[in-house]
Backbone as CSV, one residue per row, in Angstrom:
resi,resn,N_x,N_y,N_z,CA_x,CA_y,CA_z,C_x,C_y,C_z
1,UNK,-70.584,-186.498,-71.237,-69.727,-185.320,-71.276,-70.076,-184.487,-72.504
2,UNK,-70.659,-183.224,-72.545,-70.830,-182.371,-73.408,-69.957,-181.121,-73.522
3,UNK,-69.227,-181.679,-74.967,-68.049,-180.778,-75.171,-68.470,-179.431,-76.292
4,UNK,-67.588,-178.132,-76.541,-68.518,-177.428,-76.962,-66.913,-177.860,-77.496
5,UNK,-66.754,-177.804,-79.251,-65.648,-177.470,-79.621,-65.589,-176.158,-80.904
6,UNK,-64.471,-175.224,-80.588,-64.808,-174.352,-81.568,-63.392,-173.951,-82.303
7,UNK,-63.293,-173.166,-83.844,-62.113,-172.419,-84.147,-62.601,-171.955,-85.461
8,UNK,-61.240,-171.091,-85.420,-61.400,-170.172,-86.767,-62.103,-169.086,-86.901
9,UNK,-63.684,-168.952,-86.259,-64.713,-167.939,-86.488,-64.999,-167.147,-85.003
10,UNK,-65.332,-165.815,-84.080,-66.615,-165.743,-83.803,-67.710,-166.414,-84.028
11,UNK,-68.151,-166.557,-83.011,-69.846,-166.917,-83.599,-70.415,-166.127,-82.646
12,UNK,-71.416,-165.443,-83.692,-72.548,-164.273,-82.861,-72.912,-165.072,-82.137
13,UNK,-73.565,-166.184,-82.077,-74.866,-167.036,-81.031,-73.883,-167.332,-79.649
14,UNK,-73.239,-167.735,-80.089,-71.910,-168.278,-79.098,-71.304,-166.922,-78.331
15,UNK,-71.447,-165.873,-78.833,-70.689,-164.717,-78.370,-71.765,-163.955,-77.772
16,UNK,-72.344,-164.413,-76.698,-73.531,-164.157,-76.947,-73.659,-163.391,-75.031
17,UNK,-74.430,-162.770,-74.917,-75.469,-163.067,-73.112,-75.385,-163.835,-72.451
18,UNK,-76.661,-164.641,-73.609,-77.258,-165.634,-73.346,-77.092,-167.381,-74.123
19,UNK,-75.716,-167.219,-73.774,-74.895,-168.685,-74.663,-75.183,-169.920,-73.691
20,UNK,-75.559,-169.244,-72.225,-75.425,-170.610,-71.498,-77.090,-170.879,-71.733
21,UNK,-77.898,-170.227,-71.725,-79.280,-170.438,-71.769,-79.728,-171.296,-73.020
22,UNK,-79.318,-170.691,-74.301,-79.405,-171.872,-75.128,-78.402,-172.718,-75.718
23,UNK,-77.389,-173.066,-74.792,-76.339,-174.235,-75.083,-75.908,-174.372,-74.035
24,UNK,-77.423,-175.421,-72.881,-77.084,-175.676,-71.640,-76.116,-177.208,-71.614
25,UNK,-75.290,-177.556,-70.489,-75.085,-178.675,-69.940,-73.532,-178.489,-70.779
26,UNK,-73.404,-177.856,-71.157,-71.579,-177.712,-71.824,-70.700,-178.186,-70.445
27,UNK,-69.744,-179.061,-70.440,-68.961,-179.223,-68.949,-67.783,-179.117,-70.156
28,UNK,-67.153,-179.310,-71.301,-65.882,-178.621,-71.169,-65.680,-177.501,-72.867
29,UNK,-65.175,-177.340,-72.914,-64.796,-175.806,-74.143,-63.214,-176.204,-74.803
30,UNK,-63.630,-176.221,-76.181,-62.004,-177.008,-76.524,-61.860,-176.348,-78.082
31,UNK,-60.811,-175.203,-77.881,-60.209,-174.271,-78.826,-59.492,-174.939,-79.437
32,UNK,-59.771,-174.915,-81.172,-59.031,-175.224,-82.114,-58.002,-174.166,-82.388
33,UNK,-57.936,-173.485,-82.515,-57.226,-172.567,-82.881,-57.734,-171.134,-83.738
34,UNK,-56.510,-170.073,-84.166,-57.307,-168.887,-84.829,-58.707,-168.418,-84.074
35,UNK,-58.470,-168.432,-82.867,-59.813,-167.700,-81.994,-58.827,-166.654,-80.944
36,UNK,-59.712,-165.411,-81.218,-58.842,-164.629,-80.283,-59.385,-164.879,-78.722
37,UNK,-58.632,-164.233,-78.372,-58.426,-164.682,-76.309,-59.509,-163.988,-75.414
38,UNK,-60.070,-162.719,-76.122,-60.789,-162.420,-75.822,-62.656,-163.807,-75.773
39,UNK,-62.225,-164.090,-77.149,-63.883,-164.802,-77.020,-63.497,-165.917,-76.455
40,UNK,-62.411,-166.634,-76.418,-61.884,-167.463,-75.493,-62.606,-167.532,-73.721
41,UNK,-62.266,-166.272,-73.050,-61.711,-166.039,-72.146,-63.509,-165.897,-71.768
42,UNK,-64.341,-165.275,-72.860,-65.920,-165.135,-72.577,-66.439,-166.198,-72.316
43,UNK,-66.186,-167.320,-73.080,-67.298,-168.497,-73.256,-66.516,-169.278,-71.783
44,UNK,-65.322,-169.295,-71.619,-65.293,-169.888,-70.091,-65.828,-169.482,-68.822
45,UNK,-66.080,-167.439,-68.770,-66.903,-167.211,-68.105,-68.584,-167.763,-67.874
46,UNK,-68.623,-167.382,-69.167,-69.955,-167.732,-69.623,-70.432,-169.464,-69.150
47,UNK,-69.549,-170.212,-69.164,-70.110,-171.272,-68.849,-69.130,-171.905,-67.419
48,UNK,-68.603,-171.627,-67.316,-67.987,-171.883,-66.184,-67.226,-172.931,-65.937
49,UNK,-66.276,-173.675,-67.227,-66.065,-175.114,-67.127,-64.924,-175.300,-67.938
50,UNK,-63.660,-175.583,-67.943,-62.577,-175.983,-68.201,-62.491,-175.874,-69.369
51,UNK,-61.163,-175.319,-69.812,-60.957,-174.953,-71.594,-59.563,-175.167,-71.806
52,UNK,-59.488,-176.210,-72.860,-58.354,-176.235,-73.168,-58.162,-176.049,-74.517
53,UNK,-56.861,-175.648,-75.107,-56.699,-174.623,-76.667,-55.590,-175.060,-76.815
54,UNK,-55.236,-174.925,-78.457,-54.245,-174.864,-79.517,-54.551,-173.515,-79.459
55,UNK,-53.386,-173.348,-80.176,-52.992,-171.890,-81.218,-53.204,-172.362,-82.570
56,UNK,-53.280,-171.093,-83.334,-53.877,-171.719,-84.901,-52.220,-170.640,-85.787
57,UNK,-52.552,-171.080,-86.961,-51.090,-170.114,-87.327,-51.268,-168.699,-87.771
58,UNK,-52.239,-168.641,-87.629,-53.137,-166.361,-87.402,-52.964,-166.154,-86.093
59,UNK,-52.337,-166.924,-84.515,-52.325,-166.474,-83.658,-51.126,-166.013,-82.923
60,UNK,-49.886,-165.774,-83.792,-49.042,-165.507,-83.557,-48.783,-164.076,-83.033
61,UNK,-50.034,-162.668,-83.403,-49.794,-161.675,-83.482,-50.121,-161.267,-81.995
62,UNK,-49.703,-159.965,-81.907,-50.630,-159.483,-79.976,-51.832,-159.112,-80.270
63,UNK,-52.506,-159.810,-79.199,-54.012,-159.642,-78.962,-53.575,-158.711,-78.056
64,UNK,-55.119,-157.694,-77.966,-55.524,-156.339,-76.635,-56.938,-156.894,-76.455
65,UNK,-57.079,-156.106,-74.893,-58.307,-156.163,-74.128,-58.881,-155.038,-75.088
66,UNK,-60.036,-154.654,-73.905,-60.569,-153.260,-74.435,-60.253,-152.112,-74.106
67,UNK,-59.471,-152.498,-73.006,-59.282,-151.412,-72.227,-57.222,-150.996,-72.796
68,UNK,-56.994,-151.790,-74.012,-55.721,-151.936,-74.400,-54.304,-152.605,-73.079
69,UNK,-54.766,-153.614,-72.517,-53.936,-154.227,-72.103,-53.415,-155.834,-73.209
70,UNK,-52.401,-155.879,-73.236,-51.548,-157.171,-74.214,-52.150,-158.639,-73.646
71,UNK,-52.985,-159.194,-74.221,-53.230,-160.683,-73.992,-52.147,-161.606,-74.534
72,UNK,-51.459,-162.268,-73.158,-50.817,-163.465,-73.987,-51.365,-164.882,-74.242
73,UNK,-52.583,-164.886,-73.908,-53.277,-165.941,-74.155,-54.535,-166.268,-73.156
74,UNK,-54.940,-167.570,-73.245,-57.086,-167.054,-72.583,-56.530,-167.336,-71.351
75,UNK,-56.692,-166.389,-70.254,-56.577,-166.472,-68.952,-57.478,-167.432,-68.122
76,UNK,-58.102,-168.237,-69.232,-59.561,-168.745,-68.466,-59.177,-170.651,-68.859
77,UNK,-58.032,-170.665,-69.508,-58.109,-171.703,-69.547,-56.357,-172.541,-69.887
78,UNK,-56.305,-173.447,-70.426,-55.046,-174.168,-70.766,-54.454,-174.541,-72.229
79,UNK,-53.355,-174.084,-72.209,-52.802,-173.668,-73.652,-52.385,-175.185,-73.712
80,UNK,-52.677,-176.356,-74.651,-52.397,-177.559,-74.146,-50.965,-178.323,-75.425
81,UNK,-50.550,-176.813,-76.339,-49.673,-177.727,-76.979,-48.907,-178.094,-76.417
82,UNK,-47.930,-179.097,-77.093,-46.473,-180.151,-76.442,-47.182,-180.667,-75.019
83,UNK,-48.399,-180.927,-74.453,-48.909,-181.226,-72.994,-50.006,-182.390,-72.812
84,UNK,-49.860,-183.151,-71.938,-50.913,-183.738,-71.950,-51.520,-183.658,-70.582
85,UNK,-52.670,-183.614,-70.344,-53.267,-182.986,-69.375,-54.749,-183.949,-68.916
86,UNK,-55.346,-183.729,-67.994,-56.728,-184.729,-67.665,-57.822,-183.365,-67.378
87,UNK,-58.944,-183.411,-67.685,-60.142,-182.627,-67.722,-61.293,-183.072,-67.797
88,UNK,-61.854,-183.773,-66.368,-63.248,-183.962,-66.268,-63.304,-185.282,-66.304
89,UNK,-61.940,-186.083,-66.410,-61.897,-187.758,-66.194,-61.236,-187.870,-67.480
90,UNK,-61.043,-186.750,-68.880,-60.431,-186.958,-70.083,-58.751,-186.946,-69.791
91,UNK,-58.174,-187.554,-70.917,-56.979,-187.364,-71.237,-57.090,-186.542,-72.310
92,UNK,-56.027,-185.666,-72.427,-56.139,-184.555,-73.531,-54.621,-184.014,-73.900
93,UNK,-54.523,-183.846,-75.048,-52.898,-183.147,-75.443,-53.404,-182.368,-76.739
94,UNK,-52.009,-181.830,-77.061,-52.575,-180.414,-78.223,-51.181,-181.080,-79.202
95,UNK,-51.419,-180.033,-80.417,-50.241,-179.900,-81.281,-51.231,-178.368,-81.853
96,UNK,-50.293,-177.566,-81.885,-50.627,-176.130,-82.853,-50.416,-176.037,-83.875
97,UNK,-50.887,-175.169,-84.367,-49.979,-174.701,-86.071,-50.637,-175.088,-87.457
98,UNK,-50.057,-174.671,-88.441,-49.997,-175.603,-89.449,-48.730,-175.882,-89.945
99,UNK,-49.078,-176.168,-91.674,-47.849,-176.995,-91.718,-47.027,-175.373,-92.332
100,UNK,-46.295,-175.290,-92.486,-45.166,-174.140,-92.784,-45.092,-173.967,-93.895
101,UNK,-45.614,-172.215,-94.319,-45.539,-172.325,-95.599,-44.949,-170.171,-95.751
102,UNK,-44.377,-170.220,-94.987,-43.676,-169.046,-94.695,-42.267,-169.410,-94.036
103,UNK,-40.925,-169.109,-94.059,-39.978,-169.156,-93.300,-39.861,-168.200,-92.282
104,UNK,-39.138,-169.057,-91.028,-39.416,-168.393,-89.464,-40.438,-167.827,-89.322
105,UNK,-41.725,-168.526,-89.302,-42.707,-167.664,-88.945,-43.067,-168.788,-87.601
106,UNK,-43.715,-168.230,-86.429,-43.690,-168.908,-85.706,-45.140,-169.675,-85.450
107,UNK,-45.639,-170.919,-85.159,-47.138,-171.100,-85.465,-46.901,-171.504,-86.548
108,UNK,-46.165,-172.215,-86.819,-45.608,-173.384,-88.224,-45.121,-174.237,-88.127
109,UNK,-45.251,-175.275,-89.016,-43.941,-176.213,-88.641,-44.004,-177.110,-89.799
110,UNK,-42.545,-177.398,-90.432,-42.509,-178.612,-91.099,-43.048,-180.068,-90.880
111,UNK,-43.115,-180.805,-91.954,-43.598,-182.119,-91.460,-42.512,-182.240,-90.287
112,UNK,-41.174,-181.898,-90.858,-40.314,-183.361,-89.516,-40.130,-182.038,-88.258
113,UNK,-40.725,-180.642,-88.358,-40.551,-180.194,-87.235,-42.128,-180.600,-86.254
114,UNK,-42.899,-180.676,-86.485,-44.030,-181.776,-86.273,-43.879,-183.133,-86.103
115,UNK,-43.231,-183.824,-86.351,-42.818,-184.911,-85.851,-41.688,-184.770,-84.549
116,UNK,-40.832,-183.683,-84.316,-40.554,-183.525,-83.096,-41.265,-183.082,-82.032
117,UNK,-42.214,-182.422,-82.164,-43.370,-182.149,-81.805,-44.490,-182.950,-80.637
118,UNK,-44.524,-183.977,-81.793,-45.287,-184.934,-81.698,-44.348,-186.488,-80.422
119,UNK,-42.883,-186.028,-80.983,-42.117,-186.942,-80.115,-41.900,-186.689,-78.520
120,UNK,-42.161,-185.163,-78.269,-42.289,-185.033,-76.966,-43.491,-185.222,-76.083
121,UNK,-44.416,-185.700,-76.827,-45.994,-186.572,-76.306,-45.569,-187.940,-76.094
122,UNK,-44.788,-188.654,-76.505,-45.103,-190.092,-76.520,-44.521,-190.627,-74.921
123,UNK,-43.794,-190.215,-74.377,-43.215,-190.931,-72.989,-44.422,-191.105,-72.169
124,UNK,-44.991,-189.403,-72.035,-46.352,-189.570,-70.988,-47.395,-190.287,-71.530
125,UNK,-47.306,-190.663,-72.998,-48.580,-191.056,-73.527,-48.525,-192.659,-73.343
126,UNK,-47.183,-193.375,-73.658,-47.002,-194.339,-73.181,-47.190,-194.798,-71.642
127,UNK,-46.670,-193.849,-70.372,-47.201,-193.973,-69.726,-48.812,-193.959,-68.994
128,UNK,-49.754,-193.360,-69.670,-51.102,-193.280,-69.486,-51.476,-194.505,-70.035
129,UNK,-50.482,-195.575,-70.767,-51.273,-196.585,-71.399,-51.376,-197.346,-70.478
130,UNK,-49.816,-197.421,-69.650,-49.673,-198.704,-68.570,-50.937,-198.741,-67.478
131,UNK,-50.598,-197.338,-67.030,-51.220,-196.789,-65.714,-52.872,-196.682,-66.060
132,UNK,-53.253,-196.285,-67.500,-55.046,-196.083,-67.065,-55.366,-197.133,-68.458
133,UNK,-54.861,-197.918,-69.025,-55.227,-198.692,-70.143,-55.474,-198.130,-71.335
134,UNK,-54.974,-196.610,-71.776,-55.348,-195.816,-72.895,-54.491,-195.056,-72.526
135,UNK,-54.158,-194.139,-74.007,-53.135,-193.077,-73.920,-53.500,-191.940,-74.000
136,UNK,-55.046,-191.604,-74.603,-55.315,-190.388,-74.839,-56.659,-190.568,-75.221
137,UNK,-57.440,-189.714,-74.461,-59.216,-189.196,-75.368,-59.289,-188.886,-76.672
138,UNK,-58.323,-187.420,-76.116,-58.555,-186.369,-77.777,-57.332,-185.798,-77.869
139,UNK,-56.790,-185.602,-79.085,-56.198,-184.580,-79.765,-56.460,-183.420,-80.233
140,UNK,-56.369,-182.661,-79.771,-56.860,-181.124,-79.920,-55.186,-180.623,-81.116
141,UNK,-56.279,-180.164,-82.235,-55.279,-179.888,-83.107,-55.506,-178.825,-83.675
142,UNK,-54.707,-178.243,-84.650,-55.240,-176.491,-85.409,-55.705,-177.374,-86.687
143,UNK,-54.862,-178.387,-87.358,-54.391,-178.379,-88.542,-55.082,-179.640,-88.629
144,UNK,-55.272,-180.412,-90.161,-56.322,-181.749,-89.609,-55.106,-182.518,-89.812
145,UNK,-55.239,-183.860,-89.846,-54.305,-184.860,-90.576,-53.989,-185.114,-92.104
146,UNK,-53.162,-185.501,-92.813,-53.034,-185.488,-94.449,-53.855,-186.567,-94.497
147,UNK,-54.618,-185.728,-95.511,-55.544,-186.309,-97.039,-56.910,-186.405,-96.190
148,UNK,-57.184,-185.992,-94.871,-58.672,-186.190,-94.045,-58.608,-184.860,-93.950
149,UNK,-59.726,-184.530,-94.629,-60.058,-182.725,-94.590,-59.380,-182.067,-94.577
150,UNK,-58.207,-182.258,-95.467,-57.464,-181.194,-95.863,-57.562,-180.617,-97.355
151,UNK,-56.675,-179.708,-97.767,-56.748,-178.951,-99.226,-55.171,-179.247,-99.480
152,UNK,-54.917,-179.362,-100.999,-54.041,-179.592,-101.793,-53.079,-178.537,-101.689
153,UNK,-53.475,-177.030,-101.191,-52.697,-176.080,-101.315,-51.906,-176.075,-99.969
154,UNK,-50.680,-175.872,-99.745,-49.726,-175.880,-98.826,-49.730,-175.507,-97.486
155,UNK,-50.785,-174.274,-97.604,-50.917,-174.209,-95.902,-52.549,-174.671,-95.358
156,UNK,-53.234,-175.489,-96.440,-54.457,-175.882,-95.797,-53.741,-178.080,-96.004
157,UNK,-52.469,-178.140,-95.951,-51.954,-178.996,-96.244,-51.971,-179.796,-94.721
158,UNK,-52.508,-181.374,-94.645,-52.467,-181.943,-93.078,-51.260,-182.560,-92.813
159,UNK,-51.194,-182.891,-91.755,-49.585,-183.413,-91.186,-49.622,-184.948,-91.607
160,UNK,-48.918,-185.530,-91.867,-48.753,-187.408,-92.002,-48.633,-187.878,-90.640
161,UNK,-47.699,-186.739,-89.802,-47.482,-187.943,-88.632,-48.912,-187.999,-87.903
162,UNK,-49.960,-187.051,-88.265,-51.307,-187.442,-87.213,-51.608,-188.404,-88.194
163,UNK,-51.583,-189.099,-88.905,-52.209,-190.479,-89.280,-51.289,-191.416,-88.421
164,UNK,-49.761,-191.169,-88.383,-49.006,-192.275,-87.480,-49.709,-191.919,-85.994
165,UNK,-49.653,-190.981,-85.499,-50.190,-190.913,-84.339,-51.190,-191.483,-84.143
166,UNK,-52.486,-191.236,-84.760,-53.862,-191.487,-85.066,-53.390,-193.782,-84.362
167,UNK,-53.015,-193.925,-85.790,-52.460,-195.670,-85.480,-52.025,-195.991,-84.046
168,UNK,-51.131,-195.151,-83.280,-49.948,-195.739,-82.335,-51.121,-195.371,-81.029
169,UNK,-52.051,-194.090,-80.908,-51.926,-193.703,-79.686,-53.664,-194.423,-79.638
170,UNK,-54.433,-194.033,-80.740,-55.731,-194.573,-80.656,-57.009,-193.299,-79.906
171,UNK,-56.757,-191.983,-79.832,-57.590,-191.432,-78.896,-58.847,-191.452,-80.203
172,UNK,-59.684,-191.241,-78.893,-61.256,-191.597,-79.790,-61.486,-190.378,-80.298
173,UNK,-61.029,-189.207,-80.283,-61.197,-188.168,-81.098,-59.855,-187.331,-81.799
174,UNK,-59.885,-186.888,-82.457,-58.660,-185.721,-83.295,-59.472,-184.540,-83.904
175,UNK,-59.706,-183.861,-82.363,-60.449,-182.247,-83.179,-59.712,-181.067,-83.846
176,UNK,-60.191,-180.705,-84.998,-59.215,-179.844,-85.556,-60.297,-178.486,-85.841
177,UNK,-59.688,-177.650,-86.535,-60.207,-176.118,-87.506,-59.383,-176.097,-88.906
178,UNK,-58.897,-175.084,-88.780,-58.065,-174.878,-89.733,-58.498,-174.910,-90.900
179,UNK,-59.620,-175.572,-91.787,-60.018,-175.780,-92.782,-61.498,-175.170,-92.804
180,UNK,-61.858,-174.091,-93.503,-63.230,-173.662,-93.380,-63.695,-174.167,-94.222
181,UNK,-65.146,-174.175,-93.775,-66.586,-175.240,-94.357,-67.496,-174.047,-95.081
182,UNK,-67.956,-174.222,-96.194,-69.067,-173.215,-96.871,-69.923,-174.199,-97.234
183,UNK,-69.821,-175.380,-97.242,-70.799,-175.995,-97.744,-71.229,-177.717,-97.383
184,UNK,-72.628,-177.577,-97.337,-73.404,-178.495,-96.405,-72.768,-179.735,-96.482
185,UNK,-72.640,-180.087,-97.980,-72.028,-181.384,-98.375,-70.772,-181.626,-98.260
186,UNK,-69.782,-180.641,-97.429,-68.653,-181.076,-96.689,-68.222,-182.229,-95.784
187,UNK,-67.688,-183.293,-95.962,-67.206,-184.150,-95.094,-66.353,-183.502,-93.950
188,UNK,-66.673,-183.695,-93.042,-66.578,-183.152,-91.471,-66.421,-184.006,-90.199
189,UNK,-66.499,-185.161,-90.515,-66.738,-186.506,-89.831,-65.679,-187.578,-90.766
190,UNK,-65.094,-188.246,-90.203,-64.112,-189.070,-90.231,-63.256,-190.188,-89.454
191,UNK,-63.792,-191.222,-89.654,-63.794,-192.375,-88.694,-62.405,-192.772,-89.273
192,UNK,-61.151,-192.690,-88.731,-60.012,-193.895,-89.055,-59.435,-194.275,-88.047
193,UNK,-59.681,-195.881,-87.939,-59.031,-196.858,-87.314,-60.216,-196.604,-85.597
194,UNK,-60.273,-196.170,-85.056,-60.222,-196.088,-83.579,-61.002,-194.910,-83.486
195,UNK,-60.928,-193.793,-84.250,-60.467,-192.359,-84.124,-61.444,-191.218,-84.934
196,UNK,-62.786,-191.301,-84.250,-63.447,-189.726,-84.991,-62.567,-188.447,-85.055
197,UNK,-62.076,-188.702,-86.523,-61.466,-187.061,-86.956,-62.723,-185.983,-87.041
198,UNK,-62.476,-184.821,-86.910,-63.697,-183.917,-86.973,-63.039,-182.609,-86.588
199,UNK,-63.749,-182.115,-88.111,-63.156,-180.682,-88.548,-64.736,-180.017,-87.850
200,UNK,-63.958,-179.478,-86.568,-65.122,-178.192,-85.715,-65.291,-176.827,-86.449
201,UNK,-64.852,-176.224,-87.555,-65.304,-175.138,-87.936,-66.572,-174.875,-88.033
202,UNK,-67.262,-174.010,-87.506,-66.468,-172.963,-86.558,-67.238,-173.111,-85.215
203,UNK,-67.791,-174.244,-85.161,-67.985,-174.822,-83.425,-68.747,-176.018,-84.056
204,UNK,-68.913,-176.995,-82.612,-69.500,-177.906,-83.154,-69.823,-178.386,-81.816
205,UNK,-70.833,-178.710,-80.942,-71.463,-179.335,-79.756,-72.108,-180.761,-79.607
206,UNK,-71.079,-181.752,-78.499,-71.663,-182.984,-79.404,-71.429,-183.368,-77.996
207,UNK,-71.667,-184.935,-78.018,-71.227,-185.587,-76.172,-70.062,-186.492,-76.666
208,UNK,-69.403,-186.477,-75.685,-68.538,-187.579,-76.044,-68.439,-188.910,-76.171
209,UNK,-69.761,-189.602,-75.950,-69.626,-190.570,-75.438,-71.006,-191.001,-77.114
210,UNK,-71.293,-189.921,-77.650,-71.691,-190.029,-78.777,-71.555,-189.207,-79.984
211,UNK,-70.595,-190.318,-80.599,-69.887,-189.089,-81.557,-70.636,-188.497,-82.800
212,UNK,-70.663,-187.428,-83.163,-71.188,-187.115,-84.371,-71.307,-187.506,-85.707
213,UNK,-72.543,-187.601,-86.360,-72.175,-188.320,-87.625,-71.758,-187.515,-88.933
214,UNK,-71.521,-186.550,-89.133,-71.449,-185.786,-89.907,-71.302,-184.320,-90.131
């Protein structure tokens, strides 16, 4: 399974013509967040294959077409927070946001409003354990987990309960954005317990069935 995962940026190459020609065999597209709906809505044309997305906490505002019609989100694919969903034989669920560092802003959330969050995943997730022997592939996230590729400052700050989650549910991946990369010697890769964490800024193309090292 070759997943394309992306957030935070455009990417010229990716935004491209000719995206399927040189980034053949993509079967699914998985939005971190902070990507508008427009390049969203391209790369599912463009490749023709199931997309599922977070919101990031820059995506609160109205997106327009070109032609100035109101996007409420990528018409091309599945908005997967509070959801858990199957894509291509995967199990998959979202959480949006970051952590809250504005009041009422929406595309935020406290730790313990994130932990409610997170509590309306666990019934179906428990059930996917009985029924298919696992609860979840991936976590599709905006924000990473605390103290794994995160920053000290408050809104590049990670959630605690994705480390409890990370423990309870076991999915073999937790893709995030939210945290931009300038430099090579960035840790980006993060193995805990079960669970390749991996900060996709601002895409990252890998198989699933072989995870990236770095």
């Amino acid at each position: 399974m070759r997943i394309l995962a992306i957030s935070d940026r455009v990417v010229e190459q990716l935004y491209h013509s000719d995206v399927k020609k040189h980034y053949p065999n993509v079967e699914l597209i998985v939005g971190c967040g902070d990507l508008p709906f427009y390049y969203l809505d391209f790369l599912v044309s463009s490749f023709d294959v199931p997309l599922v997305y977070v919101r990031g906490n820059h995506d609160s505002g109205l997106q327009y077409t070109a032609d100035g019609r109101v996007l409420n989100r990528a018409s091309g694919g599945t908005d997967v927070h509070g959801r858990v969903v199957q894509r291509k034989g995967l199990i998959i669920a979202g959480l949006e946001g970051s952590m809250r560092y504005r009041p009422q802003q929406t595309l935020m959330y406290s730790e313990n409003e994130m932990r409610y969050q997170v509590a309306r995943l666990v019934p179906r997730l428990m059930l996917n354990r009985a029924k298919f022997g696992r609860a979840l592939d991936i976590l599709v996230t905006h924000s990473p987990p605390y103290g794994i590729h995160d920053m000290t400052d408050l809104p590049h700050t990670g959630f605690q309960i994705f480390r409890s989650f990370i423990t309870a549910f076991r999915p073999k991946y937790l893709l995030h954005g939210h945290v931009h990369v300038y430099r090579q010697d960035t840790v980006c890769v993060t193995k805990v317990e079960q669970t390749y964490v991996v900060n996709v800024y601002p895409y990252r193309l890998f198989d699933f069935e072989e995870p990236p090292l770095k």
